[in-house]
Residue frames as a rotation matrix with the C-alpha (Angstrom) as fourth column:
UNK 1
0.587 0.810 0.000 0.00
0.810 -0.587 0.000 0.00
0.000 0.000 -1.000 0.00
UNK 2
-0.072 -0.486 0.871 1.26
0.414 -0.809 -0.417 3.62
0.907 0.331 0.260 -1.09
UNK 3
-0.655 0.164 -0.738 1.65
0.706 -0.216 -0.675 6.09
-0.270 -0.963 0.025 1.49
UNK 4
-0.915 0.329 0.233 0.12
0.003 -0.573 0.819 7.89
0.403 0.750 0.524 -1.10
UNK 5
-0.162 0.810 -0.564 -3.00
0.024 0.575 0.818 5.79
0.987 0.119 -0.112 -0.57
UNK 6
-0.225 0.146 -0.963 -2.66
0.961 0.197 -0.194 5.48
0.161 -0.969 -0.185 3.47
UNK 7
-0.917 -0.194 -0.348 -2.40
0.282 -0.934 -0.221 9.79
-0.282 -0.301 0.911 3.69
UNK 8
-0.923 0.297 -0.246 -5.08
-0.382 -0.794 0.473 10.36
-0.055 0.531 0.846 1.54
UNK 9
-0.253 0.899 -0.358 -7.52
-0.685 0.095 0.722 7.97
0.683 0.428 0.592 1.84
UNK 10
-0.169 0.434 -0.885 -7.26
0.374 0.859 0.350 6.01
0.912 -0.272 -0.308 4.65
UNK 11
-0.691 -0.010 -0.723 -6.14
0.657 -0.424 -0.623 8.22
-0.301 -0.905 0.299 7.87
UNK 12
-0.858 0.485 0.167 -8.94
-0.513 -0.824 -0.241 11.16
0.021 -0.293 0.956 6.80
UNK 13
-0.109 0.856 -0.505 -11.51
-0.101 0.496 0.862 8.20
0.989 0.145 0.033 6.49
UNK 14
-0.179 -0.021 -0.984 -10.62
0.873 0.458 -0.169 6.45
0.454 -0.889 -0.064 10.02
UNK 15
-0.931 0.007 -0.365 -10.61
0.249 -0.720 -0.648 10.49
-0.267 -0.694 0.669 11.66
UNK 16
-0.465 0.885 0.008 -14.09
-0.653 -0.349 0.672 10.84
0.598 0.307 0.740 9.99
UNK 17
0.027 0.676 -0.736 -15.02
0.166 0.723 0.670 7.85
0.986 -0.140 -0.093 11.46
UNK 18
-0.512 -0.526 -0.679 -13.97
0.734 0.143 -0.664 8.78
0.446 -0.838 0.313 14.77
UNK 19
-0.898 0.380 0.223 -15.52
-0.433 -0.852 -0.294 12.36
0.078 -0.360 0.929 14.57
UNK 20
-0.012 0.918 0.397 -19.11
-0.814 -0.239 0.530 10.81
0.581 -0.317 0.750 13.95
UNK 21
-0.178 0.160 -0.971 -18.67
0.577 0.816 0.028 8.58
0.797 -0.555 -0.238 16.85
UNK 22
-0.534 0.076 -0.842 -18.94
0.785 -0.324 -0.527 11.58
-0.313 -0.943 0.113 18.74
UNK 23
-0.792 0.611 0.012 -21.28
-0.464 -0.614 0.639 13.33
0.398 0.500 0.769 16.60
UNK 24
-0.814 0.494 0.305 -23.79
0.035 0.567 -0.823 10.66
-0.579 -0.660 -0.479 17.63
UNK 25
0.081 0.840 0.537 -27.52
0.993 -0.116 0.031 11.40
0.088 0.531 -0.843 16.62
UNK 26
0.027 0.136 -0.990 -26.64
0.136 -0.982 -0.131 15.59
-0.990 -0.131 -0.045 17.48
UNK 27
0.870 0.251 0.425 -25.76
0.472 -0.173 -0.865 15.74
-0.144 0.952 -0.269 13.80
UNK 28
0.002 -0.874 -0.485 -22.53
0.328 -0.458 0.826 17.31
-0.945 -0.161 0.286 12.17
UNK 29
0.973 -0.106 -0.205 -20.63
-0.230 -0.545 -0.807 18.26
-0.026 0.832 -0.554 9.29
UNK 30
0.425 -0.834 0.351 -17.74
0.262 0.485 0.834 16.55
-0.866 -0.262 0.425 8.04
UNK 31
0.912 0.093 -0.399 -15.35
-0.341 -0.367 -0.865 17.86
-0.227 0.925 -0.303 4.88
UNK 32
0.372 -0.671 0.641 -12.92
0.647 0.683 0.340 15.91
-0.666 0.288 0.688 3.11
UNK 33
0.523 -0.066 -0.850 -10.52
-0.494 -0.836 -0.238 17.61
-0.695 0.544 -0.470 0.66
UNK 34
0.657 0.196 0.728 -10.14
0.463 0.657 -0.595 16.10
-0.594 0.728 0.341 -2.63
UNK 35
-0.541 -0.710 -0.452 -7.93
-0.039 -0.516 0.856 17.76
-0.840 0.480 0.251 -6.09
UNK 36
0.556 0.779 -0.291 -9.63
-0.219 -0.200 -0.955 18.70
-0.802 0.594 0.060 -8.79
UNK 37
-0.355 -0.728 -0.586 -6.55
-0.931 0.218 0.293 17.25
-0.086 0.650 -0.755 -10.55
UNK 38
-0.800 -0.043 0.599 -7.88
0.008 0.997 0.082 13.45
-0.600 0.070 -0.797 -10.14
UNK 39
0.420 0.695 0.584 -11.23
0.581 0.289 -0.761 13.52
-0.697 0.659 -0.282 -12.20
UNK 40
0.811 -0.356 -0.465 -8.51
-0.551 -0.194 -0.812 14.68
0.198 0.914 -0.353 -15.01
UNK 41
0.921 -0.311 -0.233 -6.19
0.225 0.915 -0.334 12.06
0.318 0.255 0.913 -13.99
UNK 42
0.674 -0.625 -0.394 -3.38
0.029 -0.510 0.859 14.14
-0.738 -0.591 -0.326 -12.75
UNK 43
0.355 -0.851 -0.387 -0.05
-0.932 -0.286 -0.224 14.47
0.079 0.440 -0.894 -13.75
UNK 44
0.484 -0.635 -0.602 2.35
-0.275 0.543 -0.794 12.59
0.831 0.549 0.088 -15.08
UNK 45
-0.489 -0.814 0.312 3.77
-0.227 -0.227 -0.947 12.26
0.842 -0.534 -0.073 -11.09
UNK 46
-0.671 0.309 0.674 0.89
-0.712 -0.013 -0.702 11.97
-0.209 -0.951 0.228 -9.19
UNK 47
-0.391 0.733 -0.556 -1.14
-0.384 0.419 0.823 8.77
0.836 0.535 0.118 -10.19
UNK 48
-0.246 0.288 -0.926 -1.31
0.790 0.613 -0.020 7.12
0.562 -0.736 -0.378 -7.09
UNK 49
-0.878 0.221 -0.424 -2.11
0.134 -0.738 -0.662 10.63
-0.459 -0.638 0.618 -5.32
UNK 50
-0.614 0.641 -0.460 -4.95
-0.782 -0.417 0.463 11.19
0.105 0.644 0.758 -7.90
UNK 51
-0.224 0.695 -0.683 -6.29
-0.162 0.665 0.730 7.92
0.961 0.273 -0.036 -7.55
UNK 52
-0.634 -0.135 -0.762 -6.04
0.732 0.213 -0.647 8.05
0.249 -0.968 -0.036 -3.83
UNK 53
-0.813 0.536 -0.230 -8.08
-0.312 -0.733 -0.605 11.03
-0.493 -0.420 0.762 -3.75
UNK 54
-0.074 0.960 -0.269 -11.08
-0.770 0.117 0.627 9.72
0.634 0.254 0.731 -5.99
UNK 55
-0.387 0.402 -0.830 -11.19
0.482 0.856 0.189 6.66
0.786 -0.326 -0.525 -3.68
UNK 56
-0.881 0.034 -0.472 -11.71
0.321 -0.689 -0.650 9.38
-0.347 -0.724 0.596 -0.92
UNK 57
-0.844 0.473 -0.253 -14.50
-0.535 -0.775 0.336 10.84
-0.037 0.419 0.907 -3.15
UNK 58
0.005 0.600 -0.800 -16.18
-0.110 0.795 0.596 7.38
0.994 0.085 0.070 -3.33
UNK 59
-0.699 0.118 -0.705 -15.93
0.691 0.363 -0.624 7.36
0.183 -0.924 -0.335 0.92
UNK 60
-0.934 0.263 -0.242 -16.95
-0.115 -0.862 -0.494 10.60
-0.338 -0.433 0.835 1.03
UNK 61
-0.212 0.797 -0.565 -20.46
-0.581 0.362 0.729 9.42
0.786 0.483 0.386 -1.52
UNK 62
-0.132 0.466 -0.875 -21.28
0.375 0.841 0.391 6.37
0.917 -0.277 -0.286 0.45
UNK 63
-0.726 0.010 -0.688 -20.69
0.664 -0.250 -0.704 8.62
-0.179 -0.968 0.175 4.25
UNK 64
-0.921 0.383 -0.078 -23.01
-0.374 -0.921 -0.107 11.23
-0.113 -0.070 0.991 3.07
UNK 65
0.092 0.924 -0.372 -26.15
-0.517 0.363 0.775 8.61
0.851 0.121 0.511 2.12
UNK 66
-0.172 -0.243 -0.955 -25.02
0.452 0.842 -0.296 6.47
0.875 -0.482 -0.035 4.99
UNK 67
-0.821 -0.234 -0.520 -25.00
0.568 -0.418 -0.709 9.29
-0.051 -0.878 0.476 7.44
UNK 68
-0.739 0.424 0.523 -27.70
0.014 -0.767 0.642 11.38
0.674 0.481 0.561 6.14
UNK 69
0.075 0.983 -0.166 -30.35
0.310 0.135 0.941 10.04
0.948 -0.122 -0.295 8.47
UNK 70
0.211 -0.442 -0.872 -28.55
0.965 0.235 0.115 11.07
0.154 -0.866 0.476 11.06
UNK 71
0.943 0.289 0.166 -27.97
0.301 -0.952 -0.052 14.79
0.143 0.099 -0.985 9.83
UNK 72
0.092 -0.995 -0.031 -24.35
0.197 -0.013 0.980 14.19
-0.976 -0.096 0.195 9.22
UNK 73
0.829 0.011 -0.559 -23.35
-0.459 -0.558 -0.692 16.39
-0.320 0.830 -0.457 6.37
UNK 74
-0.203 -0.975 0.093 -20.28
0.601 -0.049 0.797 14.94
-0.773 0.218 0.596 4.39
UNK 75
0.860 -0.013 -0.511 -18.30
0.114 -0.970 0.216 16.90
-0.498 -0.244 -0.832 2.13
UNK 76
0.214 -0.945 0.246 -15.48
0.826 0.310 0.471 17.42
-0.521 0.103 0.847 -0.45
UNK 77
0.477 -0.213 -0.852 -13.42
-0.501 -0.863 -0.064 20.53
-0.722 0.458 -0.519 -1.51
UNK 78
0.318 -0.737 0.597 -11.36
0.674 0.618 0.405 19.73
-0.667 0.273 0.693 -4.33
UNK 79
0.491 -0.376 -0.786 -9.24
0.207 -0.825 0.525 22.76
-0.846 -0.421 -0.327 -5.38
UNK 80
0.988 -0.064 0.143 -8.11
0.139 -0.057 -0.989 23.57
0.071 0.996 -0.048 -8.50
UNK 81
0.125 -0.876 0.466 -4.44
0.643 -0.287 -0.710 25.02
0.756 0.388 0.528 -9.09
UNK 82
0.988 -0.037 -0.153 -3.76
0.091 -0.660 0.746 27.28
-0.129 -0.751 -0.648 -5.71
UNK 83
0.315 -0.857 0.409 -0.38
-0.073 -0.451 -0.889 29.01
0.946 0.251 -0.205 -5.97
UNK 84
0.961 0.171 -0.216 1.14
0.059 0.639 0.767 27.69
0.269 -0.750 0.604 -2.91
UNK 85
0.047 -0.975 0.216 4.56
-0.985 -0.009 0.172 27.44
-0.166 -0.221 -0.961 -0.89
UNK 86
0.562 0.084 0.823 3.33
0.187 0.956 -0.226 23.67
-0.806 0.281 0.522 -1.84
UNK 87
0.831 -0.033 0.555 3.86
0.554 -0.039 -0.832 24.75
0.049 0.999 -0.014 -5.50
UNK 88
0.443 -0.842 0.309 7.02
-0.599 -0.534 -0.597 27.22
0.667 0.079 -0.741 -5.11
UNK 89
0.084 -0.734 0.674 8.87
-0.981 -0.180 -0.074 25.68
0.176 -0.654 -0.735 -2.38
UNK 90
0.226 -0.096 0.969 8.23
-0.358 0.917 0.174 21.89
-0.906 -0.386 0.173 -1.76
UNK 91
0.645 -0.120 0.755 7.72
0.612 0.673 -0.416 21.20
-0.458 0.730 0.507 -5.74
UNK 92
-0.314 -0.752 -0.580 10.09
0.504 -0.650 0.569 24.34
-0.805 -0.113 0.583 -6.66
UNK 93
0.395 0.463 0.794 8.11
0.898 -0.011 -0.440 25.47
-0.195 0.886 -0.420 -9.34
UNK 94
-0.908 -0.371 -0.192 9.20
0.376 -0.926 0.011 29.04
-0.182 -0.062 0.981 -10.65
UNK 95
-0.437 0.532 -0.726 6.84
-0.406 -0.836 -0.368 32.09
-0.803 0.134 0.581 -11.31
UNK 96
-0.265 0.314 -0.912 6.83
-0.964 -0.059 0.259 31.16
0.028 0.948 0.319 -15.32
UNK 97
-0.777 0.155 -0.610 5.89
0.016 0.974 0.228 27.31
0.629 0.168 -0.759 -14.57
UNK 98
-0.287 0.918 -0.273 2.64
0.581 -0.060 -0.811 28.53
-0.761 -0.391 -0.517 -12.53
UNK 99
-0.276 0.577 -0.769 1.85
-0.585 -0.735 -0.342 30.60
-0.763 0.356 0.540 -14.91
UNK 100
-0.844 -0.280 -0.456 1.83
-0.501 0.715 0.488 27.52
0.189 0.641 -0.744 -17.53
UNK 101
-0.942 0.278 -0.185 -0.27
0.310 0.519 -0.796 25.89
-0.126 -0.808 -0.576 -15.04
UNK 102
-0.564 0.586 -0.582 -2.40
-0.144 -0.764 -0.629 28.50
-0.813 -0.271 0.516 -14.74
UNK 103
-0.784 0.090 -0.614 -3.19
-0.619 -0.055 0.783 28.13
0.037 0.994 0.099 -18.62
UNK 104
-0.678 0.609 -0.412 -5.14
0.517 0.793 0.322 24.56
0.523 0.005 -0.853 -17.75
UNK 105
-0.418 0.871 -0.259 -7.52
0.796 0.213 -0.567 26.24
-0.439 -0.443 -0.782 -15.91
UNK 106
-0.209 0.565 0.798 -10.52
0.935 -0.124 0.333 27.62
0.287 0.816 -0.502 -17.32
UNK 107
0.902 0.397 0.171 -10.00
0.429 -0.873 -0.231 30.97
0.057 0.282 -0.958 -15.77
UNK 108
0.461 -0.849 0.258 -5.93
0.302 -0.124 -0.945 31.21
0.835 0.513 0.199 -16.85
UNK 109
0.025 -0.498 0.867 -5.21
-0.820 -0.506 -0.267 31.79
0.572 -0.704 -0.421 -13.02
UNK 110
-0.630 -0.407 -0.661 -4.38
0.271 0.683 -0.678 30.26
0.728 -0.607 -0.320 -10.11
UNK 111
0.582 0.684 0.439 -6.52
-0.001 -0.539 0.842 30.39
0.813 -0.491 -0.313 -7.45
UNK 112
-0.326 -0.278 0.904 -6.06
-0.501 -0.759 -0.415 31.59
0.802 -0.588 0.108 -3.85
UNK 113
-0.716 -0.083 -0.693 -6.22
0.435 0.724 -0.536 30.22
0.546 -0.685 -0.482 -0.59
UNK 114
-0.692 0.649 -0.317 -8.88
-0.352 -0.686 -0.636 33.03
-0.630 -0.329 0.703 0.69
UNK 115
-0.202 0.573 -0.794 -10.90
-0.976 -0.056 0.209 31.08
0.075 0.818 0.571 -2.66
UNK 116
-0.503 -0.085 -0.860 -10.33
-0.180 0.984 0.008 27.71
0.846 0.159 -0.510 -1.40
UNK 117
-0.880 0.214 -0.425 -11.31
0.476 0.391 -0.788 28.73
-0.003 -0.895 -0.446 2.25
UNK 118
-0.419 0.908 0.010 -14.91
-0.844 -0.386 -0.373 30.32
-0.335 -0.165 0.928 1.32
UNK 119
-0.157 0.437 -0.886 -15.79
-0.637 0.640 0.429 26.83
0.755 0.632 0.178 0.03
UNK 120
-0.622 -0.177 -0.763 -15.08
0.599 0.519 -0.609 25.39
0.504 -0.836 -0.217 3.56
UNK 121
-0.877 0.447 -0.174 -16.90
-0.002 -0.367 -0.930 28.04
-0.480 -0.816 0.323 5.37
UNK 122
-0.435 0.708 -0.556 -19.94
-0.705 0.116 0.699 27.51
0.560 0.696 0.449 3.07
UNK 123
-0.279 -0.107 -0.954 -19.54
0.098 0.985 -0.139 23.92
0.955 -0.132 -0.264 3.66
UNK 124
-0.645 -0.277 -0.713 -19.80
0.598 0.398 -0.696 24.72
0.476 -0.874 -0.091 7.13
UNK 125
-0.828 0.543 0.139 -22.63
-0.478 -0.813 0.332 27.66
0.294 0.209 0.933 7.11
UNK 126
-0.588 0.612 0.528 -25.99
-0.071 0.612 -0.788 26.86
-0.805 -0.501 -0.316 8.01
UNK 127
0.210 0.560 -0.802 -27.01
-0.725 -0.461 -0.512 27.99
-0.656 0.689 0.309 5.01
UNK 128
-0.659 -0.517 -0.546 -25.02
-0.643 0.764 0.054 24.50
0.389 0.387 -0.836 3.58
UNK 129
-0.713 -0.040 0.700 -27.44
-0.509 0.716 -0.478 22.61
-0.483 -0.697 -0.530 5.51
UNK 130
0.489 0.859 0.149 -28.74
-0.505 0.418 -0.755 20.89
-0.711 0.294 0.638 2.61
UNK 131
0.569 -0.440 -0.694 -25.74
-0.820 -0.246 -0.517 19.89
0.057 0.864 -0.501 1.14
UNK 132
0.280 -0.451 0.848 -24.40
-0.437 0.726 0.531 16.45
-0.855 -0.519 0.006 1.43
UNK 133
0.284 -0.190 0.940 -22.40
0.588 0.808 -0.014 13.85
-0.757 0.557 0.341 -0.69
């Protein structure tokens, strides 16, 4: 087993499971964060990270019909391109290789971490409280 596969898809399952053991019948709101790179296959580098995250997407489906009667919300972000100390510093990209990047998405930018976290506080809004799976 990848660690690929253990990081991403097993340890945020097992802590989901854990949170709605103490969620009980009160209801919650769980959110899982996917990549909007796997339902385009990823790169050329990240298969097992891409496919690890759609198996995540398939926990996250089955916890949201499974939990629903319960009023346990699940949940996935999955982020597009985010210009990142991920993306400059760990993978060293430069400036002119995000902008490349940028190109694949369908508005020619990168997005923002202030853009990634209004999708979480949605997610977490009452106004979200019809949103599952």
């Amino acid at each position: 087993m990848s660690d690929d596969y253990y990081i991403n898809t097993i340890a945020p399952f097992l802590m989901a499971k854990e949170a709605v053991s103490h969620m009980g019948n009160k209801g919650g709101k769980i959110i899982f964060t996917g990549t909007a790179s796997a339902q385009n296959a990823g790169g050329s580098n990240s298969l097992s990270y891409g496919a690890a995250k759609l198996g995540l997407e398939c926990i996250m489906k089955r916890m949201a019909k499974d939990l629903a009667p319960d009023n346990i919300l699940v949940n996935m972000v999955c982020p597009g391109f985010i210009k990142s100390k991920f993306q400059t510093e760990t993978m060293g990209r430069s400036e002119d290789e995000i902008r490349r990047r940028a190109k694949f998405v369908p508005l020619k930018r990168s997005g923002t971490y202030k853009e990634v976290a209004g999708a979480y506080f949605y997610l977490l809004d009452e106004s979200a409280s019809f949103v599952t799976g």
